[in-house]
C-alpha positions in Angstrom: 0.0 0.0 0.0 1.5 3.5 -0.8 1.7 6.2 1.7 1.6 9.6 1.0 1.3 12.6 3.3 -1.7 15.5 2.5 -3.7 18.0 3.5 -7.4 17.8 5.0 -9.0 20.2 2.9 -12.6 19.6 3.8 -14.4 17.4 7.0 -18.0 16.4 7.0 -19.2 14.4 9.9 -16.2 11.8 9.7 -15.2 12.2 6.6 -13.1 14.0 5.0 -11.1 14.5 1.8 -7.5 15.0 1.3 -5.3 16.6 -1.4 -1.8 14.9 -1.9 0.9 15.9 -4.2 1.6 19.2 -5.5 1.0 21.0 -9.4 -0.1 19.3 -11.8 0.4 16.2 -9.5 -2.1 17.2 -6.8 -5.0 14.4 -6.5 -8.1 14.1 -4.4 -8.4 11.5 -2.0 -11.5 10.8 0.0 -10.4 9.7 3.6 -11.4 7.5 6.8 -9.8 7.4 10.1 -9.2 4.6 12.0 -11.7 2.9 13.7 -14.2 6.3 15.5 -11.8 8.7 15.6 -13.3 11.9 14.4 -9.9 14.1 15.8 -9.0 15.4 12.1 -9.4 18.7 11.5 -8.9 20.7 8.2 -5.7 22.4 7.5 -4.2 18.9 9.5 -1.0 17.4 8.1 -2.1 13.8 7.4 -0.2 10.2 6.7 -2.6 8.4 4.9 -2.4 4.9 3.4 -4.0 4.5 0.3 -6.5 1.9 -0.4 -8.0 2.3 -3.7 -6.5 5.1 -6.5 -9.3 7.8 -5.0 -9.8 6.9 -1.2 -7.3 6.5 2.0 -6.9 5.8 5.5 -6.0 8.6 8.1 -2.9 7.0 9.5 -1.7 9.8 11.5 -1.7 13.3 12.3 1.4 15.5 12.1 1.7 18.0 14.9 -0.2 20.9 14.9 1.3 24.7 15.0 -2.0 26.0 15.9 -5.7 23.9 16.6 -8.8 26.6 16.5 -12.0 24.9 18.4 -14.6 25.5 20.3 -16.3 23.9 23.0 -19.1 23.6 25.8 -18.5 20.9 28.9 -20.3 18.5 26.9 -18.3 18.5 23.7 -15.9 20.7 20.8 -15.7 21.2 17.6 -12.9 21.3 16.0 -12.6 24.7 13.4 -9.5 24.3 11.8 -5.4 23.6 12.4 -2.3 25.2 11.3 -3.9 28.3 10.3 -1.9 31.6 11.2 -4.7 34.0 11.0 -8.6 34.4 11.7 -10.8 37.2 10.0 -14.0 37.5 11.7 -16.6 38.6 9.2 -19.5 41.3 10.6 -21.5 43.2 8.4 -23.3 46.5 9.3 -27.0 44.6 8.7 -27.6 42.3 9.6 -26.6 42.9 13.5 -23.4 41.5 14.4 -23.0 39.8 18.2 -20.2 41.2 20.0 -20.1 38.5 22.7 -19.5 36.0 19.4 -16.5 38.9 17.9 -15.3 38.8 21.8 -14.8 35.1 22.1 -13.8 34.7 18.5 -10.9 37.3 19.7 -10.0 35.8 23.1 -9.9 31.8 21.1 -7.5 33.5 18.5 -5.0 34.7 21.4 -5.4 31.6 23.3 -4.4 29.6 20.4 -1.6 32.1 19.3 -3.3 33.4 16.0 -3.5 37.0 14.7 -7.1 37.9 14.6 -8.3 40.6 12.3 -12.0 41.8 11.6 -13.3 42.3 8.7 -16.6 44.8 8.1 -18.3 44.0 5.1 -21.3 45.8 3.5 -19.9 49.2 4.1 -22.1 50.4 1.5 -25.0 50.3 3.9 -24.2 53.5 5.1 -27.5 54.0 7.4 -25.7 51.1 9.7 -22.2 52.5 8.6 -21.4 54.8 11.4 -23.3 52.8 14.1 -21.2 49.9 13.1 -18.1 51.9 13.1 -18.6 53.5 16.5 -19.0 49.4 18.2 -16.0 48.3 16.0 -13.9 51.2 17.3 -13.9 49.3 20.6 -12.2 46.4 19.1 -9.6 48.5 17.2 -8.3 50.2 20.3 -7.8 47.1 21.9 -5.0 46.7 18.5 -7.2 44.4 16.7 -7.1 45.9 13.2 -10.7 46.6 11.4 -10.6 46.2 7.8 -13.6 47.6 5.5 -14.9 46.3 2.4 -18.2 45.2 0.3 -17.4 42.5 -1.6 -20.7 42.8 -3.8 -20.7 46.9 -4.6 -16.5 47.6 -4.3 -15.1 44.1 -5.6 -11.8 45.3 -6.6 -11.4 47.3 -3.5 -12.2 44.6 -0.8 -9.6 42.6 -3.6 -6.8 45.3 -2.9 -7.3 45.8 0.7 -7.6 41.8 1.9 -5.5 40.0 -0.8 -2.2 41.2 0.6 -3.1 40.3 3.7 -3.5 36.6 2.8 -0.4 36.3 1.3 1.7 33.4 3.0 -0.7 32.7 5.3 -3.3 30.2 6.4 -6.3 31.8 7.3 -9.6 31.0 8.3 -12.9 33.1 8.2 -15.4 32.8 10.4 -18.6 34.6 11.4 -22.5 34.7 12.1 -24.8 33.6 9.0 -25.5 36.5 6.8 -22.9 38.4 7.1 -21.1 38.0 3.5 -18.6 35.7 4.0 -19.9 33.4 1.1 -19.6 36.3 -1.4 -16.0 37.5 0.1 -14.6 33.6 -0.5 -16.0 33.7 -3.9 -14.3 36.9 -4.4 -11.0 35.9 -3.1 -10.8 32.5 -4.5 -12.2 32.5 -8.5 -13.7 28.9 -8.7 -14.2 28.7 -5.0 -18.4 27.5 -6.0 -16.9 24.8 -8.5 -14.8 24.1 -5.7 -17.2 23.5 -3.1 -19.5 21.4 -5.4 -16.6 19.0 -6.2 -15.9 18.9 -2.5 -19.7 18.2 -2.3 -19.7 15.7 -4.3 -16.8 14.0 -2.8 -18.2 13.9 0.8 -22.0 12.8 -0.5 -23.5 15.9 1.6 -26.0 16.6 -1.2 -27.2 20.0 -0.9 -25.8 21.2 1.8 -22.6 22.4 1.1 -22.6 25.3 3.9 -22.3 22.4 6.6 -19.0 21.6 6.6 -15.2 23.4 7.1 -13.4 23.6 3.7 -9.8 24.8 2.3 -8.9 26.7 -0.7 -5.5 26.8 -1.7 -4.6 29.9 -3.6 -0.7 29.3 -4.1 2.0 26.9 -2.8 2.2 29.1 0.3 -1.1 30.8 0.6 -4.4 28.9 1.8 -8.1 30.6 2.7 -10.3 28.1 5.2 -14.0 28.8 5.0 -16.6 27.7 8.1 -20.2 27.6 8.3 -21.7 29.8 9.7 -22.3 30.1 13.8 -24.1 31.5 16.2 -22.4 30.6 19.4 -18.5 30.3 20.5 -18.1 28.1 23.8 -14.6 28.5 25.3 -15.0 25.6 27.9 -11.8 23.9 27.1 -9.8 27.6 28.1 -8.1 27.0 32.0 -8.0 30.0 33.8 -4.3 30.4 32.9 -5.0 30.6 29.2 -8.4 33.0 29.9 -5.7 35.4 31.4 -3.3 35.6 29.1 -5.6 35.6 26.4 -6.7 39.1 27.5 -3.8 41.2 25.7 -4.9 44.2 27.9 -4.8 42.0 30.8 -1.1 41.3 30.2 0.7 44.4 32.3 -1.0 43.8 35.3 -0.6 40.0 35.5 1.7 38.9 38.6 1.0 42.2 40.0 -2.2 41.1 42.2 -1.5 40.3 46.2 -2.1 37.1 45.7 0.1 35.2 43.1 -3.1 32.5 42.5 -5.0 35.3 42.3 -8.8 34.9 40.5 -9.2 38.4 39.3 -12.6 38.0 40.6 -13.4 39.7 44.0 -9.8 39.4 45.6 -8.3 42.1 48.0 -5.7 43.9 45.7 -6.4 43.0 42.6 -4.2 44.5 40.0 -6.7 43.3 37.0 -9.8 44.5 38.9 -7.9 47.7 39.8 -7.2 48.2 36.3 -10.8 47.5 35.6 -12.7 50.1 37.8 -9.6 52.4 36.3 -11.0 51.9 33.1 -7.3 50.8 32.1 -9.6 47.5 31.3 -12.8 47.9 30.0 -15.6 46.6 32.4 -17.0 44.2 29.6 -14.0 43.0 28.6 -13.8 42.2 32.9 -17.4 40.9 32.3 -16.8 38.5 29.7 -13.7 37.0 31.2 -15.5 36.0 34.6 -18.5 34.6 32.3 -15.6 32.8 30.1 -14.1 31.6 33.5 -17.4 30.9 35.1 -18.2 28.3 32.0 -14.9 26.7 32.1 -15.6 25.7 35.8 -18.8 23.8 34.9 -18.6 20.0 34.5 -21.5 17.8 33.4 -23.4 16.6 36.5 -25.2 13.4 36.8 
């Protein structure tokens, strides 16, 4: 049996399909794992063992640089691995959630990815200034904002995002509606023919917005699209990495009296200090003692 090593460039359910080789050489290979194991995520490094000229088994997994997921205390979904960036999709209509943007934000510095936001449909403009005012928020926090309409200014959301995905692997995510569709389709010519092969490939019929899917736009340079979602659990975070995945946190850590401090409703404080200074913005405070609260819940019986 020949082994190869690929690339998991879509996962439905537990399957998923590979792409081995490179060029003109590149094939398709639809893939199983071993036995239940459903650990594969797209963007993952694969050895595979081929059993037919079309289909493989999932031998092994390389080691990851970076693994994006999400999680409640009952079970996670894996989003994508390797990927060295995140653009977060909002649109000014419909309404964006910013406790989705938040977590989205707080999963990318946790798992050691740049996170950018994208705001599409900025020809809106009755939403426009609205929109502009929440994002600001986000943007002083040194998050960049990036604004395009990928339906009225193609060549302009073109210019402003395509140098940005250079040499990178990056993944979009966001809430449905927002526009991400039409910027993949943008970004990547093809991307529908793509999809429906992918489709095809996996047997999920009509609905090709279920499932995680790469696009590779050069040797170096790869776009991960996800479906769409309207919640972002952070259950598997430990305190430690809720923390440090507050950048505005990070120059008052190890500052608190106590050194296993919760940053809760301790005596001296540095990080609630900070907060009621408004060095740390009270719902960015908020949402790490709800992200802290949810990591402490198990499943009871």
């Amino acid at each position: 049996m020949t082994q190869l090593t690929g690339t998991v460039i879509a996962a439905h359910g537990r399957h998923y399909l590979a792409e081995a080789g490179a060029g003109d050489q590149t094939i398709k290979l639809q893939c199983v794992t071993r036995g239940k194991k459903s650990d594969v995520a797209v963007g993952d490094l694969v050895a595979l063992k081929l059993t037919s000229p079309n289909q493989a088994v999932i031998e092994s997994i390389n080691e990851r640089k970076t693994l994006l997921y999400r999680s409640d205390q009952y079970k996670s979904k894996l989003l994508a691995a390797n990927v060295t960036q995140l653009f977060i999709v909002v649109a000014t209509e419909p309404g964006f959630s910013d406790d989705l943007v938040s977590r989205a934000l707080v999963a990318a510095d946790a798992a050691g990815v740049a996170a950018h936001i994208v705001l599409n449909k900025i020809d809106v403009v009755e939403s426009l200034a609205k929109t502009r005012q929440r994002l600001a928020f986000y943007a002083q926090l040194g998050y960049p904002v990036h604004e395009v309409s990928a339906k009225s200014m193609p060549e302009a959301a073109c210019a402003s995002l395509l140098p940005l995905l250079k040499a990178q692997s990056t993944i979009l995510i966001g809430q449905s509606g927002m526009g991400k569709s039409s910027l993949i389709n943008l970004l990547v010519p093809d991307a529908d023919i793509a999809t429906r092969e992918i489709s095809a490939a996996l047997d999920t019929g009509k609905h090709t917005t279920t499932f995680t899917r790469l696009y590779r736009m050069d040797a170096d340079t790869t776009i991960i699209d996800s479906p769409g979602f309207q919640e972002f659990g952070l259950h598997h975070l430990s305190e430690g990495m809720l923390e440090r995945a507050f950048p505005e946190f990070a120059p008052h850590l190890g500052k608190c009296k106590f050194y296993n401090c919760h940053h809760v409703n301790e005596p001296e404080c540095a990080v609630l200090a900070a907060a009621k200074s408004g060095a740390i913005a009270p719902l960015r405070h908020a949402l790490y003692i709800q992200l802290r609260h949810e990591s402490l819940q198990t499943i009871g019986y």
